[in-house]
N, C-alpha and C positions, 0 to 999 in steps of 0.2 A: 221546755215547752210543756205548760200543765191542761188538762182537762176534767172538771170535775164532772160526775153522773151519780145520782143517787135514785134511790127508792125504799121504802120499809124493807130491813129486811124479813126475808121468807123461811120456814123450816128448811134448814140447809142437809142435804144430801151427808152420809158418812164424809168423815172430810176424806180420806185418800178416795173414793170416788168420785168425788167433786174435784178434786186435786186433778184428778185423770182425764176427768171430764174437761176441764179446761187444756189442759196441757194438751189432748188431742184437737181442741178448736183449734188453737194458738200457731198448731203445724199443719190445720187446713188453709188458716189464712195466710199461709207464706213463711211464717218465722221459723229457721234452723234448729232453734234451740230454745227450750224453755222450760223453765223449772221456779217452786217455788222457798220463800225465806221468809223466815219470822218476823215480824217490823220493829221486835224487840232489840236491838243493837248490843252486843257486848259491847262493853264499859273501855276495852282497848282498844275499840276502834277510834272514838273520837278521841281518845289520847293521844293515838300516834299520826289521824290528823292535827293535835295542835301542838307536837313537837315540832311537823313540819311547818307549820306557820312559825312560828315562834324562832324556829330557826330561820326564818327568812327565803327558807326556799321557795316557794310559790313565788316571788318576783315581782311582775306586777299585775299580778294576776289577787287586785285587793278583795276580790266579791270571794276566795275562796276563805278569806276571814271573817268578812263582816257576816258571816251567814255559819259561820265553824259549827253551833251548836246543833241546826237544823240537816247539816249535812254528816255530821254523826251519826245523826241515830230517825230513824223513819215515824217514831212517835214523836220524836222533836216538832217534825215540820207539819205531821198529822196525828194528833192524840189519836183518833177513833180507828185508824189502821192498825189492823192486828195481822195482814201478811201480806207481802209483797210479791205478787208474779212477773221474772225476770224472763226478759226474751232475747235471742240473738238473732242477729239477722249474716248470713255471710257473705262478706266481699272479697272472699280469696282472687288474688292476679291472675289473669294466663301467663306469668311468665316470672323471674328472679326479678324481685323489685333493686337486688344490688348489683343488677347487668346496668343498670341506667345512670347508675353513677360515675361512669368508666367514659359516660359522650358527653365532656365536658363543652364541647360548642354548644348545646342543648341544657334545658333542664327538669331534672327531676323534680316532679310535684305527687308528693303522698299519695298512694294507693288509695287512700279512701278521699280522697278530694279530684279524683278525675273523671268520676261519673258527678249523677246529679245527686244534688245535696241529701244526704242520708234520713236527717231530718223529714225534709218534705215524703220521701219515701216510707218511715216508717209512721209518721202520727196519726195520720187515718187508718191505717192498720190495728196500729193498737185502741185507737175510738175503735173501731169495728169491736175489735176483742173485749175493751171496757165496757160496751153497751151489749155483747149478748151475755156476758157475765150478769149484769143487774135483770137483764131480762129473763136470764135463767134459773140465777139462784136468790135475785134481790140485793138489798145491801145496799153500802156506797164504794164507788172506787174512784180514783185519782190517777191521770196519766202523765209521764213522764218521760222526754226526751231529751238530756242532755242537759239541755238548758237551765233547772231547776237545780237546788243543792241536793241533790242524792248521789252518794256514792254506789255509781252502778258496781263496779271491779268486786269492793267487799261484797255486797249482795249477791250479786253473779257466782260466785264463792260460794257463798253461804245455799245458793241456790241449787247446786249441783250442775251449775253450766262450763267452769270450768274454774282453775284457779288462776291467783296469780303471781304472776313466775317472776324470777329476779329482777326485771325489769319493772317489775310493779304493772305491767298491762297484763289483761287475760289471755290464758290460754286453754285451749280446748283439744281435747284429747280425739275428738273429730277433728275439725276443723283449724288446728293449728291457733295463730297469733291473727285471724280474721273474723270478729266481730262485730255488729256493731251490737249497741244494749239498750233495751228501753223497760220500762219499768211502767206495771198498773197497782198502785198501792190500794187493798180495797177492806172491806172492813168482815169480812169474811173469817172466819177463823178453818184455813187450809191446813192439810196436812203438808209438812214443809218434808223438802227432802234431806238427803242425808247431804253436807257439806263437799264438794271434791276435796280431793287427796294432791297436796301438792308433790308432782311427777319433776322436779327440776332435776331432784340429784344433784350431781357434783357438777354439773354442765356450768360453765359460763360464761358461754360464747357472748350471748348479750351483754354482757358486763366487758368483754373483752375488747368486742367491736367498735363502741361508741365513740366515734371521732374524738367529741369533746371531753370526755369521760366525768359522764353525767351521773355516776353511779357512786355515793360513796360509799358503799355497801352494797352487799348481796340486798333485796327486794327496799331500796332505799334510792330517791331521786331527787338530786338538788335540778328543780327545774329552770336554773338561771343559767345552767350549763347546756341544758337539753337544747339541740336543734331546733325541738320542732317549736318549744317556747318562743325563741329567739327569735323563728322567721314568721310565726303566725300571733303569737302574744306580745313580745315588746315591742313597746311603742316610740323608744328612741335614738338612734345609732346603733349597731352592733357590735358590743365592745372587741377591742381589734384582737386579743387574743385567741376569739372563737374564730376570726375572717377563715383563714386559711382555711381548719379544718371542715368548714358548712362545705367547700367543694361547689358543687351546681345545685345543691340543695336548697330551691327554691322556696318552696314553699311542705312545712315538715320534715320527715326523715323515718325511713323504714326499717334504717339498718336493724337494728335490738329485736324487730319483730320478723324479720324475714331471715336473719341465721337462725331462729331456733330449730332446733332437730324434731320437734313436734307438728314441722308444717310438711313433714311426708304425708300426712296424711288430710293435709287442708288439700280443698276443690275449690275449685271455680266459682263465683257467684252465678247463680242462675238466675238472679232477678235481672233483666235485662235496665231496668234504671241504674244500675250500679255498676255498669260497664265502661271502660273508660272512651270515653269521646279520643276519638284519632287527633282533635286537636291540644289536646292536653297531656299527650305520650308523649315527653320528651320536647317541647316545643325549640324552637331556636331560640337560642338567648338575643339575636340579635331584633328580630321583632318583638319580643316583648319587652325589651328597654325603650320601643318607640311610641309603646300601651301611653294614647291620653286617658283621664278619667273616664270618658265615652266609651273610648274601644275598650277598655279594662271592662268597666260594664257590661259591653254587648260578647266581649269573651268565654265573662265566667258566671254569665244568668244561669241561675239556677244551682250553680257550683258552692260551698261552699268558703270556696278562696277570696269570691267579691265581698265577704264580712271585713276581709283583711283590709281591703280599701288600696287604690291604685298604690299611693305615696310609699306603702310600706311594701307591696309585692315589686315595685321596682326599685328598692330601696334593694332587695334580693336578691334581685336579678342582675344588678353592679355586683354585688360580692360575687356572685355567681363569675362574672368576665371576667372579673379579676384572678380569679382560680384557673380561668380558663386555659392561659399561657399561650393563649390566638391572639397576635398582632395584627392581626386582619381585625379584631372585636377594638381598637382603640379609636379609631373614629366614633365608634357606636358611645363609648364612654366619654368621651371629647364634648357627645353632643348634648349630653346631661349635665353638664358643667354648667348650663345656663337653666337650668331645669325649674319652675316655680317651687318644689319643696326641695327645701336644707335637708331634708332626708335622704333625699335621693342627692343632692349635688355633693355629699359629702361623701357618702359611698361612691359616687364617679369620679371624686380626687383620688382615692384608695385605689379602684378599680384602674386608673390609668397610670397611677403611678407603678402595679404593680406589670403592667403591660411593657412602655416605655423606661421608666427607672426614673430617679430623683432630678439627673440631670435635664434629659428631657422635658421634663413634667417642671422645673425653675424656669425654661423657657417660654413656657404657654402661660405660665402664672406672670412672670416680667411685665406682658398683653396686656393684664386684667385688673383690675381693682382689688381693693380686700370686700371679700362677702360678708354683707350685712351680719349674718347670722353666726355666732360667734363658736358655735358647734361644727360650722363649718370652714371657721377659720382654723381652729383646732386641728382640723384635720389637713388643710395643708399644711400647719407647723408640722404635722410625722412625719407626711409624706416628704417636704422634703428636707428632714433631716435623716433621712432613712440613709 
């Protein structure tokens, strides 16, 4: 999410008092954390983004190539920026985000997907911040939320907010593995701060925990293995070697960011937008395999999860039952069998095969025709040769 504002710029202030100067609005208007970074990019960072492309990890995730060169480096995407002011916002849990993977009749949906969308929460914060900046000291700046190719993580780095840790997401020596990050590129020449110091040490617990083992490396992610790719980025089947280990993990995955030992010292978010709705802790799996396009809608307005689109969040929500090892949930899966998307009816053969067993599951198919759709015919040939 971009916004641009400009105006001539003005005799600017010392740059660390100007530097100061903002960094004190920044924590008037709400933001945790904020610091600033050169827009100049060292030459390894867009290297070791297009290792990772080139190796294929990003998946299908193709906008992180077609745009590689811009998302390197901040004069890529803006010649006239000369520093970028990084901000954090906190949404620490009230509670272990890895107590909720243990109630598998329910499911776990990402700590930062169960309040309201972050986005919508931070963009007008940061306009606010982009526009006293021109009104203060002049200039042009550029805002940015996510959406845009800017690598927040390096910047947030480079900025003094925090670094980042084996896992490749930031961390904050406040605030733990809870951020989120937006970025005002402006054309200011700021006094940038000193980089953080990566605090990992020999820790690696994130590297340990990851279901899938998404890590080939220490601060290295093939995100074709990552959870949270799988259940909020691809867009086709989940290939069956991940099923098992996604658990009830519906939508994301917190493990790598909730064991770090750095989150003794995370809090609470106080921004009351970013709180999690009582209907998005843990919901039942059985009502949300019965989500149409509508209810899915009227569910997750304003949520980030309605970007994922009904097909593929109940595509989830089948792997989910199937994990669950509740024979009470195979009806629920039975009833997705006739479901309009091969997404989902294909995840419900898996799902109830893994409930009832092959035998069972040759009986209800005997019933049925072969489905059109040949991804999901696929999927009964495993199921029952399993």
């Amino acid at each position: 999410m971009q916004t641009s504002i400009s105006e001539p710029t003005r005799a600017p202030l010392p740059p660390p008092a100007l530097a100061a100067e903002i960094r004190a609005h920044a924590k008037s208007l709400g933001f945790d954390a904020v610091g600033v970074a050169p827009a100049a990019a060292p030459p390894e960072r867009e290297a070791r983004l297009r290792a990772f492309v080139e190796a294929g990890r990003h998946g299908d995730m193709a906008w992180m190539a077609t745009r590689l060169v811009e998302r390197g480096a901040p004069q890529a995407l803006w010649p006239d920026a000369k520093s970028v002011v990084m901000v954090g916002l906190n949404y620490g849990p009230d509670h272990d985000p890895l107590d909720d993977v243990a109630r598998r009749r329910e499911g776990a949906i990402s700590v930062y997907a169960r309040g309201r969308d972050y986005h919508d929460v931070m963009k007008p914060r940061l306009k606010r911040l982009a526009r006293w900046m021109v009104e203060r000291f002049g200039g042009g700046v550029k805002v940015f939320v996510d959406t845009a190719p800017v690598m927040e993580k390096p910047l947030a780095t480079e900025a003094g907010v925090g670094w980042q840790g084996k896992h490749t997401n930031l961390v904050s020596r406040e605030f733990g593995s809870w951020l989120f990050l937006g970025a005002v590129f402006t054309t200011l020449d700021l006094y940038p701060e000193t980089p953080e110091t990566d605090h990992c040490g020999r820790c690696t617990r994130c590297l340990d925990i990851c279901p899938t083992k998404a890590f080939p490396a220490p601060y290295q992610l093939d995100a074709r293995r990552c959870i949270s790719y799988l259940t909020i980025e691809h867009k086709g089947p989940i290939p069956a070697e991940f099923r098992e280990a996604i658990g009830n993990r519906i939508y994301g995955c917190d493990d790598c960011l909730a064991v770090c030992p750095w989150n003794k010292f995370a809090q609470s978010a106080r921004e009351a937008a970013l709180a999690a709705r009582k209907e998005l802790s843990t919901p039942p799996l059985a009502a949300l395999a019965a989500l149409d396009d509508a209810a899915f809608r009227a569910l997750f307005r304003g949520s980030p999860v309605k970007r994922t689109g009904r097909d593929r969040f109940v595509r989830n929500v089948m792997i989910a039952i199937g994990n669950s090892g509740d024979p009470t949930l195979a009806e629920t899966a039975r009833a997705r069998l006739d479901d309009a998307s091969p997404l989902v009816r294909g995840a419900a053969v898996w799902a109830l095969c893994r409930l009832i067993g092959p035998t069972a599951l040759a009986d209800i198919r005997a019933g049925r025709g072969n489905d059109p759709d040949p991804d999901v015919e696929a999927e009964w040939r495993m199921a029952l040769a399993a």
